[in-house]
C-alpha positions as CSV (number, residue, x, y, z in Angstrom):
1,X,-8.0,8.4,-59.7
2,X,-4.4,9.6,-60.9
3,X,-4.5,12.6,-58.0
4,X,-5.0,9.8,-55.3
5,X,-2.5,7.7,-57.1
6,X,-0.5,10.8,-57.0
7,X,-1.0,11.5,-53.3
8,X,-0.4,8.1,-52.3
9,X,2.6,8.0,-53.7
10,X,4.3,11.8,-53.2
11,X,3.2,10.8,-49.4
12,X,5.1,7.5,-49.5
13,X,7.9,9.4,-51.2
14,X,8.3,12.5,-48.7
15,X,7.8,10.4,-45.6
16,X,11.1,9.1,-44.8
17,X,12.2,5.5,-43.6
18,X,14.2,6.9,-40.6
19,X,17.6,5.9,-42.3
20,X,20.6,7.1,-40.5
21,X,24.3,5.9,-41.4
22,X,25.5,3.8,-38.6
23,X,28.9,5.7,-37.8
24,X,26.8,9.0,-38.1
25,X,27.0,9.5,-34.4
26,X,29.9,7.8,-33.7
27,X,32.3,10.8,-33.7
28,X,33.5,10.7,-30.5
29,X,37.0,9.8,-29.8
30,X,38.4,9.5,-26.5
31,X,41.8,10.2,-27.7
32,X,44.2,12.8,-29.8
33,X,47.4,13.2,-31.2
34,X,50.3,15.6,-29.7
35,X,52.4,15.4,-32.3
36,X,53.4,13.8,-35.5
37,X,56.7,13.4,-37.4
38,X,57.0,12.4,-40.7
39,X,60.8,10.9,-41.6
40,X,62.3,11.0,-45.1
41,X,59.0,10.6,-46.8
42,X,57.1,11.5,-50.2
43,X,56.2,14.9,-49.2
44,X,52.6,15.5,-51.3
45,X,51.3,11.9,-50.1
46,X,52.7,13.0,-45.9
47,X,51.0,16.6,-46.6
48,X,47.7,14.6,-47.4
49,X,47.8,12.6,-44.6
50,X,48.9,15.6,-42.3
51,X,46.1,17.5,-43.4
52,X,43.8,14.4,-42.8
53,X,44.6,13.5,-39.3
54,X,44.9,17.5,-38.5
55,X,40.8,17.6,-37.1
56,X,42.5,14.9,-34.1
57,X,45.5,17.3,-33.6
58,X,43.7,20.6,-31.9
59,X,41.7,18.5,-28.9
60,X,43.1,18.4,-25.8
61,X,40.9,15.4,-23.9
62,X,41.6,11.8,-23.6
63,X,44.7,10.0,-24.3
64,X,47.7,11.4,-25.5
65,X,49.3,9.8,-28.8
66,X,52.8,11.0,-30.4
67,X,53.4,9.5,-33.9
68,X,56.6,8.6,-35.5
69,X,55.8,8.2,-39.3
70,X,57.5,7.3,-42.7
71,X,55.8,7.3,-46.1
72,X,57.5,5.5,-49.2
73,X,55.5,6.0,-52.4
74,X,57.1,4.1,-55.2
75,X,55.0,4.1,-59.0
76,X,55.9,0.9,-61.1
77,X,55.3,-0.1,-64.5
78,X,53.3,-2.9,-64.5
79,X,52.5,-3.7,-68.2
80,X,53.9,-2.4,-71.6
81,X,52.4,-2.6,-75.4
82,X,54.4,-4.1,-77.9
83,X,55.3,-0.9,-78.7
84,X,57.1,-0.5,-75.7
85,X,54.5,1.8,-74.4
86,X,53.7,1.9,-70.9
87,X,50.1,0.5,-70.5
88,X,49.8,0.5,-66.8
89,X,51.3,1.6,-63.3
90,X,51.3,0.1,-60.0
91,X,50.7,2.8,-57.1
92,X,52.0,1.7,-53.7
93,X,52.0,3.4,-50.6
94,X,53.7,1.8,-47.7
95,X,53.1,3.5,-44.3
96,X,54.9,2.9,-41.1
97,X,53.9,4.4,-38.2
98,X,55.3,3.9,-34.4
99,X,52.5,5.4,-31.8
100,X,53.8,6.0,-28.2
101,X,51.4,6.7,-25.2
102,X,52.1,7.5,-22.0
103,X,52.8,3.4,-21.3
104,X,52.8,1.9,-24.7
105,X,54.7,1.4,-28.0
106,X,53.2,0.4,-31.2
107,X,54.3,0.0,-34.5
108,X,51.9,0.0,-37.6
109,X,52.5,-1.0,-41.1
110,X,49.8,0.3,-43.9
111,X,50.1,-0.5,-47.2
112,X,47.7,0.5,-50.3
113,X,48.4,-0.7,-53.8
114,X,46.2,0.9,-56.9
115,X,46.9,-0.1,-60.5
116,X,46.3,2.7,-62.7
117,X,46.3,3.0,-66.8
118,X,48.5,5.5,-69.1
119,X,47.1,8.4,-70.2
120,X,47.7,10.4,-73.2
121,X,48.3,13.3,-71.7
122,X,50.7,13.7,-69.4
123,X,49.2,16.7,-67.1
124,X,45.3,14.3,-66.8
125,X,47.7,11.9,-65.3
126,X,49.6,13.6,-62.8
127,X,46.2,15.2,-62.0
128,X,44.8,11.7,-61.2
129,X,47.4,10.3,-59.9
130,X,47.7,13.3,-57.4
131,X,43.6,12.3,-57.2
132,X,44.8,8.6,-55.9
133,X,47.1,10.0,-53.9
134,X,44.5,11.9,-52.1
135,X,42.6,8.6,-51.6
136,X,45.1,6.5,-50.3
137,X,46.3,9.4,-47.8
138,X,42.0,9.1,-46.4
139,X,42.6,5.5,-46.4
140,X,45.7,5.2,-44.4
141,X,44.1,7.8,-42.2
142,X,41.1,6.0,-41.3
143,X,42.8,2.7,-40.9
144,X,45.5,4.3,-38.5
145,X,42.4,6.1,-36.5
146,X,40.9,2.2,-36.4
147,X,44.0,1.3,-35.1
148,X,44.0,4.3,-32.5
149,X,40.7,3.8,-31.4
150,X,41.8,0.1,-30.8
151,X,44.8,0.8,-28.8
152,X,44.8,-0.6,-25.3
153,X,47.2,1.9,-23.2
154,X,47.0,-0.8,-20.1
């Protein structure tokens, strides 16, 4: 009785409900970007982003984007003991970015915010805050190729 219980369920188990992510196929962009210019900005958060919309740089079919970007990064303190010990930081990016097509000007304003704690050690931190940093520059990426995707050159 176990073996069929067995059966029965290793067969339910290895037979698969034909789940497939929604956006899975949805990799097709009719669009990609000529050129982007970062002004005066955080240079590790830029590089991020950079890196991140680099995949949309090398095609060559669809419509033709040129971006104009600036990064500001700033890290706050947000809360102190009553030590005077820092207990928290606020992270913000804010992300402006001016997107010109052959017929069309758009400007874009993205901002992420991330409140993260003190650590004792001071290398852990920077190695999660560079971690965040990462993060946000996916974020910002995937909103601005919403916003691409969206853009009516008419």
């Amino acid at each position: 009785m176990k073996k069929i219980y067995l059966a029965i369920l290793l067969f339910l188990f290895l037979q698969s409900c034909g789940y497939a992510p929604i956006y899975s196929g949805n990799q097709k962009v009719n669009f990609y970007i000529e050129s982007i210019n970062f002004d005066n900005s955080e240079t590790e958060l830029t590089n991020y982003i950079n890196l991140n919309l680099s995949n949309y740089a090398n095609k060559k079919d669809g419509i033709k984007y040129k971006i104009n970007a600036s990064v500001q990064y700033s890290k706050t303190v947000v809360s102190k003991n009553t030590a005077g010990d820092v207990e928290e930081y606020e992270l913000i990016s804010n992300s402006f970015f001016t997107i010109s097509s052959l017929k069309k000007v758009k400007t874009i304003n993205i901002k992420e915010i991330f409140k993260m704690n003190n650590f004792n050690d001071e290398f852990e931190e920077r190695r999660y805050e560079q971690t965040i940093k990462k993060n946000m520059a996916r974020s910002i990426v995937s909103k601005l190729l919403l916003q691409l995707s969206r853009f009516d050159d008419n």
